[in-house]
N, C-alpha and C positions, 0 to 999 in steps of 0.2 A: 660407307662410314657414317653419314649422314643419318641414315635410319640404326644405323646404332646407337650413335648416340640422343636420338630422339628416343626410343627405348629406354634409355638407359636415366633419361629424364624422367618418362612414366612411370617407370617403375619404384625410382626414389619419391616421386611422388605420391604414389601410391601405399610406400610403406612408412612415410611418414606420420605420424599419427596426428591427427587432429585434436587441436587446442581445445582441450575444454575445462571446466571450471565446476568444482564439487559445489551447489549451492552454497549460499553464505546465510546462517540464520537470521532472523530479525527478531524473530518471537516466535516461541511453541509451544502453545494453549497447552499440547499435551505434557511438557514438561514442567511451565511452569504454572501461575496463577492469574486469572484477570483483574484478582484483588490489585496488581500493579498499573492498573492501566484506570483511568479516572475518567469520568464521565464530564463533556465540556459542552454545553448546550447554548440557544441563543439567549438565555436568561443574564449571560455577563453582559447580553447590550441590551436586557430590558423584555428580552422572547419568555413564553412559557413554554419551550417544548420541552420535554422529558423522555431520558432517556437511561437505561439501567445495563450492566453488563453483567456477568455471574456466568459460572461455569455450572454445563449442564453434567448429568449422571454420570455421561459416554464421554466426558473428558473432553468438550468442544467448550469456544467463549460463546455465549449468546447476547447479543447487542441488540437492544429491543427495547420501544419505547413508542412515544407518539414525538410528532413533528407540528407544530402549530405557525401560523402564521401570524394571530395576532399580537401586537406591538413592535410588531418590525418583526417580528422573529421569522424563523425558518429553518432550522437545523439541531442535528445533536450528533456526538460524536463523541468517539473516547479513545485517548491520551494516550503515549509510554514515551516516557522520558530512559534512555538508554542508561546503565550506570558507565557504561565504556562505546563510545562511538563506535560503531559497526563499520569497517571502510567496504565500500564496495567498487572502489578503484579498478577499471578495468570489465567490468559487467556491463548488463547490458539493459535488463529486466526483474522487474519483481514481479515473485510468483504468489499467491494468496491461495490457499485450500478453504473455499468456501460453501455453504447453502445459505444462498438467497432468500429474497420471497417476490422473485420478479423486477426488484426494483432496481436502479442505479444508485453507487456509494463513491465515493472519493477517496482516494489514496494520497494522502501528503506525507511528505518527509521536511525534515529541516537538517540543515548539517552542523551548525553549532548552537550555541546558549543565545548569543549574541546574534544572530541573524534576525531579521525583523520581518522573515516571509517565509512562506512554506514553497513547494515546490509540490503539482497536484495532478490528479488524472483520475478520472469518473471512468466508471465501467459499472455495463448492466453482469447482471444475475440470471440466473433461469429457476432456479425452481430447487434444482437437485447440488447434488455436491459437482463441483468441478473446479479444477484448476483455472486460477484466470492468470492472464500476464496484464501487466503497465509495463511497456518501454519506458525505462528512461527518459528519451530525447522527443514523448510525448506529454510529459509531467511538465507543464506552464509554471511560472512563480506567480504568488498570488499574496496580498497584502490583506485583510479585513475582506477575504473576497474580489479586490479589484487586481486588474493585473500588474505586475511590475517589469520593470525595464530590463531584465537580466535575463541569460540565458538559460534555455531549459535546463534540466539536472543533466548532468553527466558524469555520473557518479562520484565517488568519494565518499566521505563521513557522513555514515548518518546519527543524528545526535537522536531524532524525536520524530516518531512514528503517529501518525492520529487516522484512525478511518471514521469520514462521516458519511453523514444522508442530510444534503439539503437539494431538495430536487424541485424549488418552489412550489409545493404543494402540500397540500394539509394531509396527510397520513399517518398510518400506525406501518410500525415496519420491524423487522428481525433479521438479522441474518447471523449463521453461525459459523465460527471462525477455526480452523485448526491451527494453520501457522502461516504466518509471513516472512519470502525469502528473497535472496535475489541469484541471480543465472549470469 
């Protein structure tokens, strides 16, 4: 009786079907335009880097520019303010469809208008196109860059999306973008 109803265990468990979850969009170069998303460089504290974003022939975003260090600077990076918060309540990661050029970029999200800190996580590139994941509950909050006292993301609303590149180093950099999700 015993090994019946062990059976009888495996087997519901078995045909249970596992939880999973249809991506959630964030952004799709291929559907929509990069003309929404804005270029936000260290020039608002004084930096000169520059940085430009434009959709290439093949329907991808191209994010490319130079990174400079002088006057404090160090970074550049470009913007989307959502018109409808994105929730992603219950997920776990964001997926990004990328080609790099090598380098490491950052992943921030913010959850409302009002929040005064992003939530972030750097991840390298290779060369070619591939999928990359950010866990969630690896995305630190970060204020002007320094860290802040709150717990990592754990999802919910995302208001406002930005990938940068400040990798303290003076470079030219590109990478090109198809779409931003979460799993």
């Amino acid at each position: 009786m015993r090994y019946l109803l062990f059976f009888t265990f495996l087997i519901c468990i078995a045909m249970t079907p596992a939880e999973t979850h249809d991506p959630v969009s964030i952004y799709d170069f291929r559907k929509g335009t990069p003309m929404a998303w804005r270029v936000q460089d260290d020039t608002v504290m004084g930096g000169v880097s520059q940085g430009q974003v434009e959709m290439t022939d093949k329907g991808h975003a191209r994010f490319h520019g130079h990174v400079s260090l002088e006057n404090n600077g160090g970074f550049s990076s470009i913007l989307y303010t959502l018109d409808q918060p994105v929730d992603v309540e219950g997920l776990s990661v964001f997926n990004l469809r990328v080609k790099g050029d090598g380098k490491s970029y950052t992943l921030r999200v913010k959850s409302s208008p009002e929040q005064n800190y992003y939530h972030q996580a750097s991840f390298p590139t290779s060369g070619e196109w591939e999928q990359v994941q950010v866990p969630f509950g690896k995305m630190t909050a970060v204020h002007h860059g320094e860290p802040v006292d709150v717990p990592n993301f754990a999802g919910g609303p995302v208001h406002e999306v930005q990938l940068l590149i400040g990798n303290k180093e003076e470079q030219d950099f590109e990478v090109l973008v198809d779409r931003i999700e979460a799993r």
